[in-house]
C-alpha positions as CSV (number, residue, x, y, z in Angstrom):
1,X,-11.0,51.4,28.2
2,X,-7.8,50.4,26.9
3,X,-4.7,52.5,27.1
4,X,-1.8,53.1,24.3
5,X,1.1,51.3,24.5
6,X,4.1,53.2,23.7
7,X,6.4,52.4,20.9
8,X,9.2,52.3,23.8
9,X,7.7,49.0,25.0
10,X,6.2,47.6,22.0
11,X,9.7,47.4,20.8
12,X,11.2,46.4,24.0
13,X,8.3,43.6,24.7
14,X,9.0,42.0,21.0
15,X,13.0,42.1,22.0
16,X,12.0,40.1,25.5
17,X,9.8,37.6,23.6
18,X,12.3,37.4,20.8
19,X,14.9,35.7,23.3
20,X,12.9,33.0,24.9
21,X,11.3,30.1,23.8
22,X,12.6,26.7,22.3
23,X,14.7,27.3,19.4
24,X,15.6,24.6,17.8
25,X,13.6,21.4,16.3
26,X,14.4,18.8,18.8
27,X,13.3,21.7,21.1
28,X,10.4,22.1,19.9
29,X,9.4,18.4,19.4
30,X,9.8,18.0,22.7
31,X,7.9,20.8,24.6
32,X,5.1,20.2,22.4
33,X,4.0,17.4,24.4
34,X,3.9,19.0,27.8
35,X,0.7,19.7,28.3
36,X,-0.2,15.9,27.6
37,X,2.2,15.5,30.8
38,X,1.8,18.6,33.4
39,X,-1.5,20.4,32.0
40,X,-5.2,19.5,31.5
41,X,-4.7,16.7,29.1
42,X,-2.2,14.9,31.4
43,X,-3.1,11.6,32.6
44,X,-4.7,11.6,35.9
45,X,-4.1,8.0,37.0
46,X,-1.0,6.3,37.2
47,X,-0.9,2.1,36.6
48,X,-1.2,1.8,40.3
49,X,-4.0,4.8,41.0
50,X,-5.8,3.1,37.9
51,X,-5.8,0.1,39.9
52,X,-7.3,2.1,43.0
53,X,-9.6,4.3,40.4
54,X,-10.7,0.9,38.8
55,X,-11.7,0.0,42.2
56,X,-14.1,3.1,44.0
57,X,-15.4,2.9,40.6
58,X,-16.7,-0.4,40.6
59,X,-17.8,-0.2,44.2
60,X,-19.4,3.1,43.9
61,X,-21.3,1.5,41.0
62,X,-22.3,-1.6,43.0
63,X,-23.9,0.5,45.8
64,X,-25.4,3.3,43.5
65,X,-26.8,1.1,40.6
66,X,-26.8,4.5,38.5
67,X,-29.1,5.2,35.9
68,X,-28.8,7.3,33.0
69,X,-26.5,9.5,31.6
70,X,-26.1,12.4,34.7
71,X,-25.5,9.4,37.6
72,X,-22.9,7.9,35.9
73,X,-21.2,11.1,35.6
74,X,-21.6,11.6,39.2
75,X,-20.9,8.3,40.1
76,X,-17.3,9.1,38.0
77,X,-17.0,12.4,39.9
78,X,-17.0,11.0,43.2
79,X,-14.1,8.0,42.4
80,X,-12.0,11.1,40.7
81,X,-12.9,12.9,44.2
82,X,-12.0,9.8,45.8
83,X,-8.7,9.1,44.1
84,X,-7.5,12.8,44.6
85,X,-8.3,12.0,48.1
86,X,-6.3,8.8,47.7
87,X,-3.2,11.5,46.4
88,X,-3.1,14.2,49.2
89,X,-3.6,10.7,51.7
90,X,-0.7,9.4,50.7
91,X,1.3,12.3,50.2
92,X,0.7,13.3,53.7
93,X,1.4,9.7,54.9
94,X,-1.6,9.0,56.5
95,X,-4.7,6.4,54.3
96,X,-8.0,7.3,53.3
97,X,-10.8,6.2,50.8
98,X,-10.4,2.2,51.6
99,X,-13.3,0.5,50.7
């Protein structure tokens, strides 16, 4: 069950929120893009890793010839598996994933 808040912090949470945040238009115009950048609708590939992507895909479809609908979404899966792979690989300086 949800408790009462007092009127002590309602006021002092709307003077907390009112000082943060992007205040001006230029601000604004350019945080609204972020989550195309950092979030869930960034990119996920880079030119190069497209490259690399472009690649475990093409191979993963040679060897599993997939049909329908559900293996071709696996078959995706797995090259996004791969790639990430490809990431912490790299990152760690060693080489995984070569096909």
């Amino acid at each position: 069950m949800p408790t009462a808040i007092s009127e002590k912090r309602k006021t002092a949470s709307r003077l907390n929120g009112s000082r943060g945040g992007v205040k001006t238009l230029r601000g604004k115009f350019i945080v609204r893009w972020k989550a195309k950048k950092h979030g869930i609708l960034g990119t996920f590939r880079t030119d190069y890793e497209g490259n690399v992507y472009d690649g475990y895909l093409r191979q993963l479809y040679d060897e599993h010839q997939p049909v329908g609908f559900t293996e071709r979404v696996l078959v995706e899966l797995i090259a996004v598996c791969c790639l990430m792979l490809h990431r912490a690989a790299k990152a760690n300086g060693s080489s995984c994933c070569r096909g």
